[in-house]
mmCIF file of the C-alpha atoms, coordinates in Angstrom:
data_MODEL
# 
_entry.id   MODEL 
# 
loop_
_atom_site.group_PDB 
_atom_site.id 
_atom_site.type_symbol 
_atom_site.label_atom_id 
_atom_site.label_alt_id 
_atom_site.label_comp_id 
_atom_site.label_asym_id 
_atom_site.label_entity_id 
_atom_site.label_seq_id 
_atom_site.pdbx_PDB_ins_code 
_atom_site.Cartn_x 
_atom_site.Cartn_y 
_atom_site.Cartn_z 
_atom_site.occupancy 
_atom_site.B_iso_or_equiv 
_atom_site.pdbx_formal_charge 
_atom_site.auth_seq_id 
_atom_site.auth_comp_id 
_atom_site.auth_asym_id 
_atom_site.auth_atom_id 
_atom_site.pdbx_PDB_model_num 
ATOM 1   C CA . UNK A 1 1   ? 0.000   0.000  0.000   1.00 0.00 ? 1   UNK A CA 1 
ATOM 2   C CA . UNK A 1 2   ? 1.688   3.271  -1.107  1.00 0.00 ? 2   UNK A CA 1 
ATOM 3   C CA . UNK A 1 3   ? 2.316   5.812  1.427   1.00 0.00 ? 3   UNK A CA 1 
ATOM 4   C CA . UNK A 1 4   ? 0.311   9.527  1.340   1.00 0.00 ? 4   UNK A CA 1 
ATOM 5   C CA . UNK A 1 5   ? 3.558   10.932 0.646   1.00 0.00 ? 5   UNK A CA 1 
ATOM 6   C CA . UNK A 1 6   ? 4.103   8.499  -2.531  1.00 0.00 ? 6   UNK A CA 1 
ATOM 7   C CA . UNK A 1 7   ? 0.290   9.128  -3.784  1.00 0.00 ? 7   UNK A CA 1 
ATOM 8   C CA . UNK A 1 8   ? 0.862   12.659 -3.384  1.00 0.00 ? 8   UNK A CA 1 
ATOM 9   C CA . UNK A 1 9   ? 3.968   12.267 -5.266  1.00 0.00 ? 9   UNK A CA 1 
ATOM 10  C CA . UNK A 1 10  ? 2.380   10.658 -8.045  1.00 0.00 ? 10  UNK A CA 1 
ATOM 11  C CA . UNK A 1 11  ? -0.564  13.406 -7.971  1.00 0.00 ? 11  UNK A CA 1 
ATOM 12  C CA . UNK A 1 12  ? 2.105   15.440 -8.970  1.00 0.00 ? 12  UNK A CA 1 
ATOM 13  C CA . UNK A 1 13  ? 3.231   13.859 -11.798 1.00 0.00 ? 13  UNK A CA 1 
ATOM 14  C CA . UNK A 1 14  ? -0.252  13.638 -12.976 1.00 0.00 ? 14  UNK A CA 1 
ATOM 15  C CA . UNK A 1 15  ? -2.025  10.596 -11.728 1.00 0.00 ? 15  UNK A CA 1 
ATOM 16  C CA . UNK A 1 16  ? -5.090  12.256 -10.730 1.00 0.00 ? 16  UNK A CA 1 
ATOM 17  C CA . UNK A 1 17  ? -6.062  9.284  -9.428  1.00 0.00 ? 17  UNK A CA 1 
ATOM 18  C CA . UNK A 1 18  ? -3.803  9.239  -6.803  1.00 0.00 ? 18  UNK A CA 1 
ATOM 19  C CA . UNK A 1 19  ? -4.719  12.655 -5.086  1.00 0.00 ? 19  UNK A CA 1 
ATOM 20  C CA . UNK A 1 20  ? -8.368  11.032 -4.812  1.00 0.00 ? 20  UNK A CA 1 
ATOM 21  C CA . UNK A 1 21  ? -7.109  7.931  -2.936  1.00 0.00 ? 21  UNK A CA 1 
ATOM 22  C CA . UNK A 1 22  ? -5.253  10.268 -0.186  1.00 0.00 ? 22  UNK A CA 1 
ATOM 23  C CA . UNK A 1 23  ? -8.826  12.082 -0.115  1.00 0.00 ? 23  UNK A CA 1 
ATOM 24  C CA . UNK A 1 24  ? -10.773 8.635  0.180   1.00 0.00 ? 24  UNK A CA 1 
ATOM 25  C CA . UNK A 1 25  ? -8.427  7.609  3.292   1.00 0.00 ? 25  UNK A CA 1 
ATOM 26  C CA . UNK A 1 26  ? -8.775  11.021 5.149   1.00 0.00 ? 26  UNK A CA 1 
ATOM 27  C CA . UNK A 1 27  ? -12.297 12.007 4.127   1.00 0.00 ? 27  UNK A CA 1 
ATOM 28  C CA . UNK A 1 28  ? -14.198 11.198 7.028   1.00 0.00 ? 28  UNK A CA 1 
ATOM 29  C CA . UNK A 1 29  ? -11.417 11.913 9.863   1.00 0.00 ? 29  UNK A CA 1 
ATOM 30  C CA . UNK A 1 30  ? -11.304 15.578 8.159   1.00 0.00 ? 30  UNK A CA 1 
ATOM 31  C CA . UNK A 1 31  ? -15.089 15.732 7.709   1.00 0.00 ? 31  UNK A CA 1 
ATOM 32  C CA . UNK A 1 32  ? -15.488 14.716 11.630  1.00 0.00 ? 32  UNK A CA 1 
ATOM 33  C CA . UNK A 1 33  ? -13.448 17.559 12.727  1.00 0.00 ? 33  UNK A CA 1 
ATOM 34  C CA . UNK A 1 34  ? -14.817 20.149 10.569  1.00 0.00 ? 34  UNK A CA 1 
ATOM 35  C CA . UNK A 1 35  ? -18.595 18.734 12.136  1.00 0.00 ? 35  UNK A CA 1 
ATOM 36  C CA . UNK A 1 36  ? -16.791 18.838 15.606  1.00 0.00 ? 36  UNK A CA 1 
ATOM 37  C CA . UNK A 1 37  ? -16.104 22.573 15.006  1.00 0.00 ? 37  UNK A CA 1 
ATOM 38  C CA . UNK A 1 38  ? -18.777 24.108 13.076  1.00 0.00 ? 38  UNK A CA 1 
ATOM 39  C CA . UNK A 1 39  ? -21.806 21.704 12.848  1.00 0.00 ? 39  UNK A CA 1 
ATOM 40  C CA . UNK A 1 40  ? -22.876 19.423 10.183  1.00 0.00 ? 40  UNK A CA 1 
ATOM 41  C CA . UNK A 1 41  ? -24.083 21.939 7.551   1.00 0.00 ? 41  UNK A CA 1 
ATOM 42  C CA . UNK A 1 42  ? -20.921 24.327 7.601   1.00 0.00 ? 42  UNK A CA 1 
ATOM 43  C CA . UNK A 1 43  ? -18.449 21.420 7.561   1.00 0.00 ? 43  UNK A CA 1 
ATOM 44  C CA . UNK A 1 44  ? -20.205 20.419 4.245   1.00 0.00 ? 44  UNK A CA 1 
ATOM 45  C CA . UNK A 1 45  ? -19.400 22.842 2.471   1.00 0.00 ? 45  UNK A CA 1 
ATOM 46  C CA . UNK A 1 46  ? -15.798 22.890 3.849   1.00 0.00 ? 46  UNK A CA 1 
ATOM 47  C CA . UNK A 1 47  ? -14.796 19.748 3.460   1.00 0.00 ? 47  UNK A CA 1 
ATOM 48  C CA . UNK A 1 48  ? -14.915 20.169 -0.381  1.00 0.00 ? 48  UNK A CA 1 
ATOM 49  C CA . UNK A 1 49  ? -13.307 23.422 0.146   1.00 0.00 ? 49  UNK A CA 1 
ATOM 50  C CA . UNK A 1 50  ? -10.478 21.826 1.962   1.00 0.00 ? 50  UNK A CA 1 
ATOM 51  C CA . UNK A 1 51  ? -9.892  18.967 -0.112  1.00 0.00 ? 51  UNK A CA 1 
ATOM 52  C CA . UNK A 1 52  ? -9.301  21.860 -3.410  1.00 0.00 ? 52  UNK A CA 1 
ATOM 53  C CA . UNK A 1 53  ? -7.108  23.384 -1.226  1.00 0.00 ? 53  UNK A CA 1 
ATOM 54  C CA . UNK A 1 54  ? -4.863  20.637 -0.318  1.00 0.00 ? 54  UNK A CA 1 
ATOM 55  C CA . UNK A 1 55  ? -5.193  19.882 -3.879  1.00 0.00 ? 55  UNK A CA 1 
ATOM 56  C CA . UNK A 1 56  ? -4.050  23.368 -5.290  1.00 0.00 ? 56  UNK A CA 1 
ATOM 57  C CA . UNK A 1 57  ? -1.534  23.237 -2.415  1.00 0.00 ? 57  UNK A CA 1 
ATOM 58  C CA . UNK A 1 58  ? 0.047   19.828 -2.634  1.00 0.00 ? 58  UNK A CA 1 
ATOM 59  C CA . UNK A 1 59  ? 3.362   21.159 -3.946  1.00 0.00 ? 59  UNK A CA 1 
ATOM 60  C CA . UNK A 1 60  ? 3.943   22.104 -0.174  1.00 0.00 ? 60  UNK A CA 1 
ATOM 61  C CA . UNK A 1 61  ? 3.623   19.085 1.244   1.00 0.00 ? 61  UNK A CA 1 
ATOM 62  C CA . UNK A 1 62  ? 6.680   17.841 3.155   1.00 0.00 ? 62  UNK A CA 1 
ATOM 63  C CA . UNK A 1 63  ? 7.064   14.119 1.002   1.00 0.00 ? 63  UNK A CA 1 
ATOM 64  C CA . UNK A 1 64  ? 9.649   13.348 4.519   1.00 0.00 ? 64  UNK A CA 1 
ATOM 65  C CA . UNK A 1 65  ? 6.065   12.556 6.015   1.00 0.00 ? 65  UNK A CA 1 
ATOM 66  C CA . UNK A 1 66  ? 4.475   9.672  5.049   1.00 0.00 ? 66  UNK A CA 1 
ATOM 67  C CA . UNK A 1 67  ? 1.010   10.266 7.011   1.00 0.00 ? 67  UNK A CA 1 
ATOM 68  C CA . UNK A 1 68  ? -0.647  13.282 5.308   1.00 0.00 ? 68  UNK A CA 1 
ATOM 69  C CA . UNK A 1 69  ? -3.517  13.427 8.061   1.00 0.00 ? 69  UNK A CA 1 
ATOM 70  C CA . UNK A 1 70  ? -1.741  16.108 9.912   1.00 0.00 ? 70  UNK A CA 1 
ATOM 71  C CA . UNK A 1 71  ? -1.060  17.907 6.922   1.00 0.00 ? 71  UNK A CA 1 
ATOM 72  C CA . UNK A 1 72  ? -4.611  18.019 5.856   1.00 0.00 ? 72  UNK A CA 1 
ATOM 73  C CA . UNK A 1 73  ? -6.057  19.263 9.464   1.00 0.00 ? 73  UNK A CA 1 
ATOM 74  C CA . UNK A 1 74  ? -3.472  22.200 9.181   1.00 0.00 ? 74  UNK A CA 1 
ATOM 75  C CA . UNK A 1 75  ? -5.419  22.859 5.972   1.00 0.00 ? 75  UNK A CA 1 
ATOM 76  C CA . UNK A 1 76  ? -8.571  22.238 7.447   1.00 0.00 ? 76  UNK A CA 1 
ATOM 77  C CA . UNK A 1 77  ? -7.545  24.563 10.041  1.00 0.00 ? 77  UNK A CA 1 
ATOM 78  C CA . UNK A 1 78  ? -6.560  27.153 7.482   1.00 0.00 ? 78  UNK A CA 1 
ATOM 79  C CA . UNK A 1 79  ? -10.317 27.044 6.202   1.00 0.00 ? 79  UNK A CA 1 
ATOM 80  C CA . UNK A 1 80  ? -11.657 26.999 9.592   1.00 0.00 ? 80  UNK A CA 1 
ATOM 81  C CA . UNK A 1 81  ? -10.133 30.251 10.305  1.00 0.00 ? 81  UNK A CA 1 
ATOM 82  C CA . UNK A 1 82  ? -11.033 32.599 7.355   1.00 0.00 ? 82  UNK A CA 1 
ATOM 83  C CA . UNK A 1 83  ? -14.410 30.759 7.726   1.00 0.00 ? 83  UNK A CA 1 
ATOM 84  C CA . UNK A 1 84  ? -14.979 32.177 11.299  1.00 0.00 ? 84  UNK A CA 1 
ATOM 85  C CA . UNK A 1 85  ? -13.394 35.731 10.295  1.00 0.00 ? 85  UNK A CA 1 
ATOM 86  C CA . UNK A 1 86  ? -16.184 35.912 6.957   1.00 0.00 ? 86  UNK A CA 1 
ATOM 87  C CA . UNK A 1 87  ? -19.290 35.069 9.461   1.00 0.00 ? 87  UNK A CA 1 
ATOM 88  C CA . UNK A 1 88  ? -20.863 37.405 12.014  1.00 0.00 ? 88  UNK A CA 1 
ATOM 89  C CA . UNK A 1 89  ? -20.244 36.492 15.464  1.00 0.00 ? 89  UNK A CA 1 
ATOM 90  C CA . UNK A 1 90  ? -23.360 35.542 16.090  1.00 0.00 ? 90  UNK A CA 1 
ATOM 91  C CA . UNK A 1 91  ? -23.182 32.835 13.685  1.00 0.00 ? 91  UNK A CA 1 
ATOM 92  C CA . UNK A 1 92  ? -20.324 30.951 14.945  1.00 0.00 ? 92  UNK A CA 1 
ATOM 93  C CA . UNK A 1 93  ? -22.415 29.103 17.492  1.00 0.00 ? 93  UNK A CA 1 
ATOM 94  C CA . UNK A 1 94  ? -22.899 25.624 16.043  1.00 0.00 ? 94  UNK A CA 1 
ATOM 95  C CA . UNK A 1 95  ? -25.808 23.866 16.543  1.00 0.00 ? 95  UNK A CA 1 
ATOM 96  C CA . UNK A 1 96  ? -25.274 21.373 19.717  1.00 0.00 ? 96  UNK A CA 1 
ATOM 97  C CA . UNK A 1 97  ? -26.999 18.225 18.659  1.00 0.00 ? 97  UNK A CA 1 
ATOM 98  C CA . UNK A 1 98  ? -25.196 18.599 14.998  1.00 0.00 ? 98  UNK A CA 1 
ATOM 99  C CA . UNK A 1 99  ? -21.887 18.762 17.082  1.00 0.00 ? 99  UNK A CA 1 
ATOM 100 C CA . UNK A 1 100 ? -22.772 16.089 19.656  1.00 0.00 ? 100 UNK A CA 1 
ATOM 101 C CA . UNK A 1 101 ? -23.921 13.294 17.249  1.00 0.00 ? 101 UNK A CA 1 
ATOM 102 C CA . UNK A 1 102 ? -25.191 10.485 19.408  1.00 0.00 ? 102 UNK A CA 1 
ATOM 103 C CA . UNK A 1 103 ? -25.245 12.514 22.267  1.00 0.00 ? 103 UNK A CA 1 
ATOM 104 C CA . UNK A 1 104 ? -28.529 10.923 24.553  1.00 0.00 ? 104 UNK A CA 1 
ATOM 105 C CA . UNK A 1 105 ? -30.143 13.822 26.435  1.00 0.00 ? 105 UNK A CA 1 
ATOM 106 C CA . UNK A 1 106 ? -31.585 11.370 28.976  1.00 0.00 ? 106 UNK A CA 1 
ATOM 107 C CA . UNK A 1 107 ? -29.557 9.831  30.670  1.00 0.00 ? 107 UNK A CA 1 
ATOM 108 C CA . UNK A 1 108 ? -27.860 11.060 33.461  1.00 0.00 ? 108 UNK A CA 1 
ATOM 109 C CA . UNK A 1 109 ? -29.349 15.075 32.184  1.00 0.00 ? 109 UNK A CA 1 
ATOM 110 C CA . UNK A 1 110 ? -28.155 16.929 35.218  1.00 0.00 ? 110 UNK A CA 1 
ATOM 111 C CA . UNK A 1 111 ? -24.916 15.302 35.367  1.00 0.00 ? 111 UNK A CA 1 
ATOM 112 C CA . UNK A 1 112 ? -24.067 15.711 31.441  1.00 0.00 ? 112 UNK A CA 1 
ATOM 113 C CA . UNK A 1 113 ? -25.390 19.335 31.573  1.00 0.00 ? 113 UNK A CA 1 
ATOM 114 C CA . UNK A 1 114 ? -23.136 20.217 34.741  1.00 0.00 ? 114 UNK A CA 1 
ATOM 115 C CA . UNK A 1 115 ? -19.928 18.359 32.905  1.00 0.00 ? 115 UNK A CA 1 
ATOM 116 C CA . UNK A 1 116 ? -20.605 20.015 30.121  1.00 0.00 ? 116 UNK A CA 1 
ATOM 117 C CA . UNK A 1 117 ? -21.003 23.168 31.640  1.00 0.00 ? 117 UNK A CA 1 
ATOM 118 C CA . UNK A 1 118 ? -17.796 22.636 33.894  1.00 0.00 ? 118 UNK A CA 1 
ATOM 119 C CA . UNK A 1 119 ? -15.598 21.686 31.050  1.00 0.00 ? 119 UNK A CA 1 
ATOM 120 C CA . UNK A 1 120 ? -17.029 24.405 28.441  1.00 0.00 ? 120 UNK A CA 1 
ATOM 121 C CA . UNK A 1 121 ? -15.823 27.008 31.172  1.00 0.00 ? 121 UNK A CA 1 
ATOM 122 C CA . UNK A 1 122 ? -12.323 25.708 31.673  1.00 0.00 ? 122 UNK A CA 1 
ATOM 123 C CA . UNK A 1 123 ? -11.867 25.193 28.128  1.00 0.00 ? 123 UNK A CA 1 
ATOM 124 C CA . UNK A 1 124 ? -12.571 28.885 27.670  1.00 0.00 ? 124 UNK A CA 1 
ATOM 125 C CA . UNK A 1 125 ? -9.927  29.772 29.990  1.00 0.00 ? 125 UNK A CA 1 
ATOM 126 C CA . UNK A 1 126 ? -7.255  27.999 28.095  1.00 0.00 ? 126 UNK A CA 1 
ATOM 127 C CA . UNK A 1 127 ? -5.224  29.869 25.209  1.00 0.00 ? 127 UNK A CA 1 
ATOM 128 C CA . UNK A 1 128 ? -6.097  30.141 22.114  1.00 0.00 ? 128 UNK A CA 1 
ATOM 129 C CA . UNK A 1 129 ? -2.933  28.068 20.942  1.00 0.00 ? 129 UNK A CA 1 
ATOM 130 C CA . UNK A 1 130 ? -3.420  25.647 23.915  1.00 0.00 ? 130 UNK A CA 1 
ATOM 131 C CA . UNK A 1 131 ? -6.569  25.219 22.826  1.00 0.00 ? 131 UNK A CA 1 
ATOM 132 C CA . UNK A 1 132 ? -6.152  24.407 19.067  1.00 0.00 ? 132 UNK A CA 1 
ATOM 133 C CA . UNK A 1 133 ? -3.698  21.269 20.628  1.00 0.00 ? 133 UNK A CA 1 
ATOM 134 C CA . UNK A 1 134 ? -5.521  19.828 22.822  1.00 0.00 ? 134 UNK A CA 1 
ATOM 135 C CA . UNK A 1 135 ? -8.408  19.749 20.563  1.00 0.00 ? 135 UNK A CA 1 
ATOM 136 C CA . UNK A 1 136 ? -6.151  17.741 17.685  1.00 0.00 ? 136 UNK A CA 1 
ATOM 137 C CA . UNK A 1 137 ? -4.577  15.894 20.636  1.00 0.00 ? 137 UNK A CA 1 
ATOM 138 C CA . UNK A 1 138 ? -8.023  14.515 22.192  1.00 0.00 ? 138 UNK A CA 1 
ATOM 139 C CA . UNK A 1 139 ? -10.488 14.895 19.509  1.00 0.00 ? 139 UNK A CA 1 
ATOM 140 C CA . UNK A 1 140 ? -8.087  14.048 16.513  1.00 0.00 ? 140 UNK A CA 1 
ATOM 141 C CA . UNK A 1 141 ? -6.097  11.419 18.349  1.00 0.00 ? 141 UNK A CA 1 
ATOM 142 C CA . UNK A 1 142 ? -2.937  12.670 16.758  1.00 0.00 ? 142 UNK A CA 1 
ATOM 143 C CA . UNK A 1 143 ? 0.673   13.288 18.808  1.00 0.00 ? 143 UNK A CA 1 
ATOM 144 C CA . UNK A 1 144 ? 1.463   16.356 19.953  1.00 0.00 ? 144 UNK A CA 1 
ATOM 145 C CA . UNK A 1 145 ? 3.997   15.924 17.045  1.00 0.00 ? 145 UNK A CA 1 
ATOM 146 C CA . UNK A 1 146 ? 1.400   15.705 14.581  1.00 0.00 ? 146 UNK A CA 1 
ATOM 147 C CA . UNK A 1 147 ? -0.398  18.354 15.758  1.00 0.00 ? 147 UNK A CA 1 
ATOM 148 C CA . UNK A 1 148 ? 2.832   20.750 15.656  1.00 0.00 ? 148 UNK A CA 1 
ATOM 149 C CA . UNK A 1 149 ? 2.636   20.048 12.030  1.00 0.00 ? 149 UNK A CA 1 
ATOM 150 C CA . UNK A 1 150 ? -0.811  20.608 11.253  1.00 0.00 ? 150 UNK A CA 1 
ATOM 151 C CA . UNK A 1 151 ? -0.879  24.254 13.172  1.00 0.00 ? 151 UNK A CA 1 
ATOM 152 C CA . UNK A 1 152 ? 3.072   24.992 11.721  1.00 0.00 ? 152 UNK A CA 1 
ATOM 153 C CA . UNK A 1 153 ? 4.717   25.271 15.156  1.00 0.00 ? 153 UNK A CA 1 
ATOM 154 C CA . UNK A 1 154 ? 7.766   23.338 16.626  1.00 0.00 ? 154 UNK A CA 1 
ATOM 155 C CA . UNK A 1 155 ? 6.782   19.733 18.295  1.00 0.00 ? 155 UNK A CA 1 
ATOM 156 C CA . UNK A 1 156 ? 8.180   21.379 21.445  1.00 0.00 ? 156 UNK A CA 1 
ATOM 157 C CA . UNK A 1 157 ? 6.283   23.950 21.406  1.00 0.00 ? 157 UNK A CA 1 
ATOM 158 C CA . UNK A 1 158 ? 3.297   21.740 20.977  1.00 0.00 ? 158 UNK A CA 1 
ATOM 159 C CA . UNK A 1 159 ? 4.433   19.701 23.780  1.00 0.00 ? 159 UNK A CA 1 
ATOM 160 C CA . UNK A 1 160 ? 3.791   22.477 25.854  1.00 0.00 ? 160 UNK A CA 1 
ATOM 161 C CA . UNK A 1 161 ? 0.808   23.867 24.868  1.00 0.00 ? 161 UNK A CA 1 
ATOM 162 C CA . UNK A 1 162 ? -0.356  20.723 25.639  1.00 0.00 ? 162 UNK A CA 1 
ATOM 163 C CA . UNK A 1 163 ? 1.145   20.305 29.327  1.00 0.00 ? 163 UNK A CA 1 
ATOM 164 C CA . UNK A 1 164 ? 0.088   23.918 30.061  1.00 0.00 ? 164 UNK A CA 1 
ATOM 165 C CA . UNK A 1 165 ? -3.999  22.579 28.610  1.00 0.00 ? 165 UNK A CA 1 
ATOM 166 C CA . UNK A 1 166 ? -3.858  19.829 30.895  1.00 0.00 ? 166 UNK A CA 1 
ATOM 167 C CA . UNK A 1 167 ? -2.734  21.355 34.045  1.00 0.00 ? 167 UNK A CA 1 
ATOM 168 C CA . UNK A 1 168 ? -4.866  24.426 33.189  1.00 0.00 ? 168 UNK A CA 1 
ATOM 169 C CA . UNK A 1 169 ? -7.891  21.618 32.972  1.00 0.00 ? 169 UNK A CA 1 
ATOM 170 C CA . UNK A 1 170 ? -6.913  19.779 36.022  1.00 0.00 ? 170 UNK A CA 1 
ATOM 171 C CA . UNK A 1 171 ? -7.132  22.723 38.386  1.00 0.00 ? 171 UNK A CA 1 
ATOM 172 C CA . UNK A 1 172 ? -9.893  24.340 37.155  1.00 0.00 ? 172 UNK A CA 1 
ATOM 173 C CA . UNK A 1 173 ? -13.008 24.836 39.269  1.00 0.00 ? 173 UNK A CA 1 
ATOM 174 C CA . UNK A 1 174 ? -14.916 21.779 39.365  1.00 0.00 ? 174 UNK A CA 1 
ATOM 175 C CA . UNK A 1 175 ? -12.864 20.149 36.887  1.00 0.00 ? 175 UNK A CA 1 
ATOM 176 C CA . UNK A 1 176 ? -11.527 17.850 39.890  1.00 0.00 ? 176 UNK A CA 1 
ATOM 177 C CA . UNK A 1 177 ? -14.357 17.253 41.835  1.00 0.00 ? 177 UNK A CA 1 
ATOM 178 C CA . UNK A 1 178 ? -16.176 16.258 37.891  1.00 0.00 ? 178 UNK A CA 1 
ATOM 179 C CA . UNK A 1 179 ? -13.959 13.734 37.577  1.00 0.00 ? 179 UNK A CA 1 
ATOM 180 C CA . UNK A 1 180 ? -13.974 12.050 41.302  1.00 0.00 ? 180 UNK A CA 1 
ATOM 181 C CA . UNK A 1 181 ? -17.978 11.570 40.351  1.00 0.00 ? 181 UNK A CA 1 
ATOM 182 C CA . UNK A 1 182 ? -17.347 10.336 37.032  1.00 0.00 ? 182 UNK A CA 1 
ATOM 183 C CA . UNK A 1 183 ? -14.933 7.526  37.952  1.00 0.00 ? 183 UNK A CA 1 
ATOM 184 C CA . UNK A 1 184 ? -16.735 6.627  41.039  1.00 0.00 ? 184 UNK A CA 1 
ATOM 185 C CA . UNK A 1 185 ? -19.946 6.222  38.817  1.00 0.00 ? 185 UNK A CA 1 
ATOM 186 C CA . UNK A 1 186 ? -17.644 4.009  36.682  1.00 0.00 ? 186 UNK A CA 1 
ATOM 187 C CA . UNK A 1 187 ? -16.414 2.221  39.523  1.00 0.00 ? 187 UNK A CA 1 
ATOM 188 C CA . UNK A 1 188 ? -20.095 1.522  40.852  1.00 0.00 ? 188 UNK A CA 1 
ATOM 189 C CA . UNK A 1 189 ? -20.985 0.003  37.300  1.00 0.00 ? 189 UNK A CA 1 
ATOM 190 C CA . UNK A 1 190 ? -18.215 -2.522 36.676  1.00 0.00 ? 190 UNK A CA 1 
# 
């Protein structure tokens, strides 16, 4: 099976063909974090903005890397970002049950609304940057190195972020005392 790097490599050279295989293997990790982001109906129409881009922009790509997934969620990111600058702030809001797909309001109600609402606030008091890697870090499941690569910073500096995100979590109010119920739930059920 031929590396992204080595399809991309061919795209070049004019096997169009090859471009669309990198596209089948990252479409729906790329489409789940746009959907993650903005909601369903706004990471429609980015996705096939995205996948031009990375298309009109493959000449960049580092060939050193065989795994193009980072690559593509720095694009991704790229769109994301003059996305949120065209739309009124108002807008920007997506629409919760688009962004939490199998999300069951029933169960458990109180205690998903107060997690939600504990986490939402100490993710809002984390940087920007700090931010941007945890989300490719937890949601994305990529390394911090990976995730240096998709937002153009040094894996070091990634590192970081990421350290300074989880301690930032970890002693936020009601962050602790959110996860003592949770695994004690989790401990009653087993």
């Amino acid at each position: 099976m031929a590396s992204d790097a080595d399809l991309i490599g061919r795209s070049l050279d004019g096997d169009v063909d090859a471009f669309v295989e990198v596209v089948e293997r990252h479409e729906a990790a790329v489409g789940s974090y746009l959907v993650r982001r903005v909601g369903r109906d706004a990471a429609e129409d980015l996705l096939g903005e995205v996948w031009v881009a990375a298309f009109e922009s493959r000449r960049s790509y580092d060939r050193s890397y065989n795994d193009a997934r980072p690559w593509l969620y720095g694009v991704a990111l790229n769109r994301l970002r003059r996305y949120w600058r065209s739309r009124p702030a108002e807008d920007l809001v997506a629409d919760v049950p688009d962004v939490a797909t199998g999300w069951d309001p029933w169960s458990a109600v109180d205690l998903g609304v107060d997690a939600r609402a504990v986490l939402r606030s100490a993710l809002t008091r984390l940087k920007p940057e700090e931010r941007e890697v945890l989300r490719l870090v937890a949601w994305e499941d990529l390394t911090a190195a990976d995730a240096a690569r998709a937002l153009g910073i040094p894996a070091g500096t990634a590192r970081r972020l990421l350290s300074q995100a989880r301690t930032a979590l970890r002693d936020a109010p009601g962050v602790s005392a959110l996860l003592k119920d949770r695994n004690s739930a989790k401990e009653r059920h087993r």
